[in-house]
VEXGU-662988 format. One record per residue (C-alpha): x, y, z negated; residue in three letters. Coordinates in steps of 0.02 Angstrom, whole numbers, plus 50000, padded with zeros to 5 digits. Layout:
BEGIN
XYZALA/...
END
This chain:
BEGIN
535515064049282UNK/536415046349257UNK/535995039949089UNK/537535028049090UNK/538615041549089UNK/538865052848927UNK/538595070448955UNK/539055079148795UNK/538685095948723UNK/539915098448559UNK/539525110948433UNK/540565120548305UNK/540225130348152UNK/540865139948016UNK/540485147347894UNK/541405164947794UNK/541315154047632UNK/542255139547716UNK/543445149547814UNK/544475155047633UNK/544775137147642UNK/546105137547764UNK/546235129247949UNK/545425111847896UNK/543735116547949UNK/544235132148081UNK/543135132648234UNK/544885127148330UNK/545085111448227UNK/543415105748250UNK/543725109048437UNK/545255097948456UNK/544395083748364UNK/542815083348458UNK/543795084748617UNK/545135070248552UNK/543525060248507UNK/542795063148713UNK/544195060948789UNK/544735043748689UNK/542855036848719UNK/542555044448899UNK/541485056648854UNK/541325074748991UNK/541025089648885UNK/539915100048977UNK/539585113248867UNK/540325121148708UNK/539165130248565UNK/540165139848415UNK/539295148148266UNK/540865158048177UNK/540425164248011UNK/538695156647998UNK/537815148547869UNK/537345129947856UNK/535805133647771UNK/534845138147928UNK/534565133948093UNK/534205151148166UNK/535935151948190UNK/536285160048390UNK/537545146148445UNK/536495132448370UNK/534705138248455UNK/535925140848623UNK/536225123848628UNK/534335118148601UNK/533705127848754UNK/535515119948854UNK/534635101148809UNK/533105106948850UNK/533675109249054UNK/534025089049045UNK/535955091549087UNK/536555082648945UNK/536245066648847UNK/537455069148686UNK/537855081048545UNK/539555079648454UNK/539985089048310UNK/541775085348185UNK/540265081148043UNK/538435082747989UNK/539115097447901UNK/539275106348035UNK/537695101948085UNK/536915110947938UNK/536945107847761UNK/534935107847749UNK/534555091647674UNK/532775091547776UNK/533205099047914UNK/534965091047945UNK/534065074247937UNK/532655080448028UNK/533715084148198UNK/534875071648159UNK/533605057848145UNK/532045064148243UNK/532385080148332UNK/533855072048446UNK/533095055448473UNK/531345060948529UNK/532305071748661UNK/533585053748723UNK/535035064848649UNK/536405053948555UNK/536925062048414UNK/538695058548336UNK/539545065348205UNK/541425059148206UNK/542105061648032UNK/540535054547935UNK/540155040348084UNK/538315044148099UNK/537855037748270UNK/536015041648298UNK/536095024848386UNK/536695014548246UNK/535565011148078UNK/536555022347962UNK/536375017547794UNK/537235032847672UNK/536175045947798UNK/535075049347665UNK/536495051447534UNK/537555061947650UNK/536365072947696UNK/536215076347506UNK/537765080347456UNK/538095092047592UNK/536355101747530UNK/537155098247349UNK/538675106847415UNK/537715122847512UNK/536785125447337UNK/538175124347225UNK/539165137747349UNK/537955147747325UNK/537915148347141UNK/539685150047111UNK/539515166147231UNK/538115172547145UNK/539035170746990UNK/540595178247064UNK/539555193347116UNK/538735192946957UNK/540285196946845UNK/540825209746985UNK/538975217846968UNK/539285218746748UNK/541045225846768UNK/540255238446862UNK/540965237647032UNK/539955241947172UNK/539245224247272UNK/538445233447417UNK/538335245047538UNK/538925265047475UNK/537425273847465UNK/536805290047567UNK/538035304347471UNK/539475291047439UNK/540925279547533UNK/542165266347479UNK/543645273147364UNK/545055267347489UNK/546085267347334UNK/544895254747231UNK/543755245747353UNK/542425239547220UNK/542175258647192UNK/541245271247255UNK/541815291847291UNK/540715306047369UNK/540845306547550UNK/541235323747594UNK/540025322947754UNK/538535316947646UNK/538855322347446UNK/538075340847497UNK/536655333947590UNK/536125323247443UNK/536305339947350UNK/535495349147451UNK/534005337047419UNK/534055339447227UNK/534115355547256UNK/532615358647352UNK/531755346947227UNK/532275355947069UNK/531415372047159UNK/529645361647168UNK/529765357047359UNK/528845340747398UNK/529515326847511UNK/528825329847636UNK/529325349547633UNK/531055344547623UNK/531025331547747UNK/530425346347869UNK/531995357247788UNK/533155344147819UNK/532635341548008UNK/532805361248014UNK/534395362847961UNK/534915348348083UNK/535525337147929UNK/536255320547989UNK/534905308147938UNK/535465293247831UNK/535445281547981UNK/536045291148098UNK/537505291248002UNK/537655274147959UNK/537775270048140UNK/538905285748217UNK/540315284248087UNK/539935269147959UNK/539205252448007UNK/539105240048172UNK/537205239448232UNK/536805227448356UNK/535805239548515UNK/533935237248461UNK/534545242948278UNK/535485257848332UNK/534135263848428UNK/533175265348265UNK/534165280248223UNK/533305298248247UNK/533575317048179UNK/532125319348109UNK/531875316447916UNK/530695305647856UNK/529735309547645UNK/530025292147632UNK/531805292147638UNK/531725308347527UNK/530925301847399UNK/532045284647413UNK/533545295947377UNK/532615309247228UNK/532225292147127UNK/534135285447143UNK/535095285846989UNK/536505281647077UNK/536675298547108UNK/536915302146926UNK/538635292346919UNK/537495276146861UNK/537775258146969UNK/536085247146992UNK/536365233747091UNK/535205217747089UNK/533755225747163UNK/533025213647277UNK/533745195047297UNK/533285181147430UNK/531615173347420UNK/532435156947399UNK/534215149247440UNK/533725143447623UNK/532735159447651UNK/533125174947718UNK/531715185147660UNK/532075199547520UNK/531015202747372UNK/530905215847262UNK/531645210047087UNK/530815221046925UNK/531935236746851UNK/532085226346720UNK/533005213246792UNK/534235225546891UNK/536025225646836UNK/536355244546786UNK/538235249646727UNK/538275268346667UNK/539455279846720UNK/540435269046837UNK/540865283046966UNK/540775301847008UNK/538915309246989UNK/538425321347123UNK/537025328246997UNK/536515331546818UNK/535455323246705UNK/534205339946695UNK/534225337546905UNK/533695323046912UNK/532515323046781UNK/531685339646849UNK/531415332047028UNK/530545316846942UNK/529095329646876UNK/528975337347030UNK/529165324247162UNK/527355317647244UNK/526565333247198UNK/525925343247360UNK/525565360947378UNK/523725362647279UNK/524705355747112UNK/523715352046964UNK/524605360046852UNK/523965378346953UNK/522235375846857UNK/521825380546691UNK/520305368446680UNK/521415351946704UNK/522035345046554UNK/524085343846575UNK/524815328946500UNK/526595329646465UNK/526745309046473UNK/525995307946663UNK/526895291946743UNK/527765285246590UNK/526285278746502UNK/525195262546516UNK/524095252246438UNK/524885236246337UNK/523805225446375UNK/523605226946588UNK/524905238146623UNK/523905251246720UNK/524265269946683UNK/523545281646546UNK/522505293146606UNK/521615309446543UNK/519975308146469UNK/518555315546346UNK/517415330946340UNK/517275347346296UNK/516205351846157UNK/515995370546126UNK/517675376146231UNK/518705364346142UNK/519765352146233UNK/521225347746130UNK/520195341345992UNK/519215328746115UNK/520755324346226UNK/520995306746234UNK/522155294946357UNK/521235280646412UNK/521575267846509UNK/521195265246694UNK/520425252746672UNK/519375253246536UNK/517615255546628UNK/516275240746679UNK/516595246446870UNK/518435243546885UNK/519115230446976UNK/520175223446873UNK/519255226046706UNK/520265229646555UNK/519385221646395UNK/520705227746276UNK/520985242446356UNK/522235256446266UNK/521355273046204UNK/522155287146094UNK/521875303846037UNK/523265315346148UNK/523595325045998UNK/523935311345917UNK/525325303946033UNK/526065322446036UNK/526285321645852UNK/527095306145857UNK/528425308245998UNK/528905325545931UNK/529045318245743UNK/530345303145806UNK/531365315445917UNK/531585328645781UNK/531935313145658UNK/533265309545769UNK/533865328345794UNK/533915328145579UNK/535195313845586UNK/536865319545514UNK/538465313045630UNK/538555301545482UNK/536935293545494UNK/537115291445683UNK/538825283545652UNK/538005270645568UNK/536645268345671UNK/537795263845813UNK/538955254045711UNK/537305244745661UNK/536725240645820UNK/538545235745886UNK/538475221045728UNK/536795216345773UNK/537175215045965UNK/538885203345930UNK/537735190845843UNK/536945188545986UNK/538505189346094UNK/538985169246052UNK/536995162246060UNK/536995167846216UNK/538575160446267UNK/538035145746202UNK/536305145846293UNK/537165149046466UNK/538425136646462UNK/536985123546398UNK/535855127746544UNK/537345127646673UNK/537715109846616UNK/535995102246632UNK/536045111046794UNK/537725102146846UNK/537095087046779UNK/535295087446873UNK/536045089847030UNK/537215073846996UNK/535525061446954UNK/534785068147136UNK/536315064247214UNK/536335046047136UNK/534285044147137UNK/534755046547348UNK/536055033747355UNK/535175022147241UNK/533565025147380UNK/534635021547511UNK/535515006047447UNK/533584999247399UNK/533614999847211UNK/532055012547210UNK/530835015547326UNK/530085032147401UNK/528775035247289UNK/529945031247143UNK/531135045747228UNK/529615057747242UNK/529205056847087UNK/530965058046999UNK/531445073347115UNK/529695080847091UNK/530135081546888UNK/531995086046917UNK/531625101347050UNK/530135105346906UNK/531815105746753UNK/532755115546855UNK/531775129946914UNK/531035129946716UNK/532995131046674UNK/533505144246811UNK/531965156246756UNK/532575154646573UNK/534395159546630UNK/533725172346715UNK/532805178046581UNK/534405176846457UNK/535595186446582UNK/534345199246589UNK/534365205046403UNK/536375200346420UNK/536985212246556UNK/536455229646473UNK/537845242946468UNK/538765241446317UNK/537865244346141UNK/539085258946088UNK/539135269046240UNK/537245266846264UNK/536955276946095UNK/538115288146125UNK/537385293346294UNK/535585296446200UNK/536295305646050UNK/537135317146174UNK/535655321646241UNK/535045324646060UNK/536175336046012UNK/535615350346162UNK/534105351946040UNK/534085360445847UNK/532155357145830UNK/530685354245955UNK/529165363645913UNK/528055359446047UNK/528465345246172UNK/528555348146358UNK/528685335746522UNK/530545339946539UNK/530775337146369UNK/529805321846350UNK/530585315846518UNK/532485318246442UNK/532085307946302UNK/530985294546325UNK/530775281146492UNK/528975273346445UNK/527665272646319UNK/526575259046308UNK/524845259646185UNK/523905244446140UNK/522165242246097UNK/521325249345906UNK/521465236545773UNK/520055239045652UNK/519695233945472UNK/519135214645444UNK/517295218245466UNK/517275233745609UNK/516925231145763UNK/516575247045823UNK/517705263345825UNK/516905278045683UNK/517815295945651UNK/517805287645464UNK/518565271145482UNK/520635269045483UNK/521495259145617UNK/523085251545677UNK/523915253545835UNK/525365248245937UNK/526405261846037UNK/527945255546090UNK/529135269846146UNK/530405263646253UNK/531895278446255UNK/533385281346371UNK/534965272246349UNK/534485262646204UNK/532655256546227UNK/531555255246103UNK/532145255545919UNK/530705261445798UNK/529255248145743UNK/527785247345868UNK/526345249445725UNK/525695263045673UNK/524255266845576UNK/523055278945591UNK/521395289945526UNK/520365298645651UNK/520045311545534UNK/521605315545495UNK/523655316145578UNK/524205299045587UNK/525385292445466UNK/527095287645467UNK/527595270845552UNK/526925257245476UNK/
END
């Protein structure tokens, strides 16, 4: 190839974000620029590389990668783009092809608008490169708030679930789809009856039901070849069981379930429950409560269930109830002494004993009987409450949860400023680096402690939202009082029953006496069981105390 003559490659990009903004940055004004620019400075174009509607915070992008194997054949000696903008908006990586990547490979960079010539000594690089990564991250959290308020009024930020489509009359609702409502049905119902998974997977393939992804790419969604070839008729338990532990189904919108690893990545992660966005009632349920709750109890059991044998000890709180102090499940426990097994039922920990794993020294142990007493005594308190009494437990907790209303405010608006004004001091601490008044190691260390602020800020935000964005205090109540008034009295408690009512139950470790250190029959303890219920979480103290001889007492 002849060096002296300038053989260009330009490339265009833009991004869904920046095309709202009108034509300034549109893939055909970034074209008649470029060209402008080659034809005023006798430059050939031999090639042209667009990404449309592609973020600037990667360089996977098709276009862009196109272009890098089109230098790599040696046919061209320049890249032009309008800006380093459109190069990416990667602080590291922007500099690192602008600077390194290009030269290394006798490619002259240019980018017209910002007049970085990868020939020249270009003094702001360093601060332009920031402020277009400045710009990428603030983007993003302006969208992520904008999705944020959508996800708290309750409109629905994602893809319709299995069973549901868009309203076309409301598109941040969803309505059943009439192809895939009764399927989803179907599913409950075949549940409710005690089928497992994987039997209804195999009733599903039988009856030649459409398969969720089949679905998605016959009549919904636009798969690229390798995706669409994915789809298949045949059912799998997974996706079964996917669908059986949806409460979406129950007219319920969770959004926030899993979030990208990080701004630049692309990687998903699974976010807690408790950090999910949840908005009852939002849209049209395509089950009931007693459904739902009914395939819970049965779903992973197979064909031999437990509960066929008399000599297994049933407890009604299997899956909702862990130990306080490591989180692993409760499990059944204790002996039988002279055929009786209710009075030396315990649930212990899992893991409680020397060969576990993950050893619990504080691990939670209490008498089943116990916990039975207790659960059934707090529901049929609340079952006792006169519509008065409820009134004002509701108008209680409405008071209590305003107070909190302005803090919170207060808290958010705090952290968003220190946030704004963080990413300002790395935007000067880059031009100050590049004009000479600090060095690197000064830089390091400054943007080391800043990055350190604001992650420590974000994770508090985070943590504020959470506890911000439950469904409203009022209608919360209401939705577990309803429930309250199917019963008159409970006189023994059952799984559905328990399963209605409460969520999860967590038990802490026995608190003995000053001077015990060792459980006796005789000696009175303390203990923490925190019983989290539906809709309004957990409301009673955690502390109760106990005698192992006799019933234990009322909360302490």
């Amino acid at each position: 190839m002849n060096t002296a003559v300038a053989l260009a490659d330009i490339y265009m990009r833009l991004s869904r974000e920046e095309a709202k903004s009108g034509e300034s940055q549109s893939i055909s004004n970034q074209r008649n620029i470029i060209r402008q620019y080659c034809k005023d400075n006798n430059i050939t174009v031999v090639r042209e590389f667009v990404d449309d509607g592609y973020s600037g915070s990667n360089f996977t992008r098709p276009g862009f990668q196109d272009m890098l194997h089109h230098i790599d054949t040696g046919l061209v000696n320049t890249v032009i783009t309008k800006d380093l903008s459109r190069l990416g908006r990667d602080m590291s990586e922007s500099s690192y092809y602008a600077e390194t990547y290009f030269p290394e490979h006798d490619i002259h960079y240019i980018a017209i608008s910002d007049s970085f010539d990868s020939n020249e000594v270009n003094l702001m690089a360093p601060f332009q490169f920031a402020m277009n990564d400045v710009y990428l991250r603030d983007c993003s959290r302006k969208i992520k708030q904008v999705i944020k308020q959508k996800r708290q009024r309750g409109e629905y930020c994602a893809c319709p679930p299995f069973g549901y489509m868009r309203n076309p009359n409301d598109r941040t609702g969803i309505i059943p789809d009439p192809n895939t409502a009764p399927i989803v049905k179907r599913i409950f119902e075949l549940a409710v009856k005690g089928n497992s998974a994987h039997a209804i997977a195999n009733i599903l393939t039988e009856e030649a039901a459409i398969t969720p992804l089949k679905y998605r790419v016959l009549h919904r969604d636009k798969f690229c070849e390798k995706g669409a070839a994915r789809a298949t008729d045949v059912w799998n338990h997974t996706t079964v069981k996917r669908i059986l532990k949806n409460q979406v189904y129950l007219g319920h919108t969770l959004l926030g379930k899993t979030a990208k690893a990080s701004l630049k990545s692309k990687k998903k992660v699974q976010i807690p429950r408790e950090d999910w966005i949840i908005t009852y009632n939002t849209h049209t349920p395509l089950i009931t409560t007693e459904e739902y709750d009914t395939a819970q109890y049965y779903i992973g059991m197979n064909t031999k269930s437990w509960s066929k044998y008399d000599n297994v000890r049933k407890s009604v709180f299997n899956g909702i109830i862990f130990c306080e102090h490591c989180g692993s499940a409760l499990c059944s426990a204790g002996s039988v002494y002279k055929g009786e097994r209710e009075k030396y039922w315990y649930l212990s920990c899992l893991n409680i004993p020397k060969r576990s794993a993950n050893h619990c020294e504080r691990g939670a142990r209490i008498k089943y009987s116990d916990l039975v007493e207790i659960v059934k005594s707090e529901l049929n308190c609340f079952i006792s409450l006169s519509k008065d009494d409820i009134d004002e437990i509701i108008k209680a907790a409405v008071e209590s949860n305003k107070k909190n209303v302005y803090q919170v405010k207060n808290s958010l608006q705090s952290i968003e400023k220190r946030l704004n004004d963080i990413d300002k001091i790395i935007l000067k601490l880059y031009n100050d680096n590049a004009m000479g008044n600090i060095n690197d190691e000064q830089l390091s260390t400054m943007l080391t402690n800043l990055n350190k602020e604001a992650a420590s800020l974000k994770t508090r935000e985070k943590e504020i939202r959470a506890k911000a964005d439950d469904v409203s205090v009022d209608d919360s109540y209401k939705a577990f009082f309803s429930l309250i008034e199917r019963y008159n009295h409970i006189d023994e408690l059952t799984p559905e029953i328990v399963r209605t009512f409460i969520e999860r139950i967590e038990v802490g470790e026995k608190i003995l006496p000053d001077g015990y250190k060792v459980a006796s029959h005789s000696i009175p303890y303390r203990q923490n069981i925190k019983i989290t219920y539906r809709f309004i979480g957990n409301i009673s103290k955690d502390e109760r105390a106990f005698n192992q001889e006799k019933s234990p007492s009322k909360i302490a």
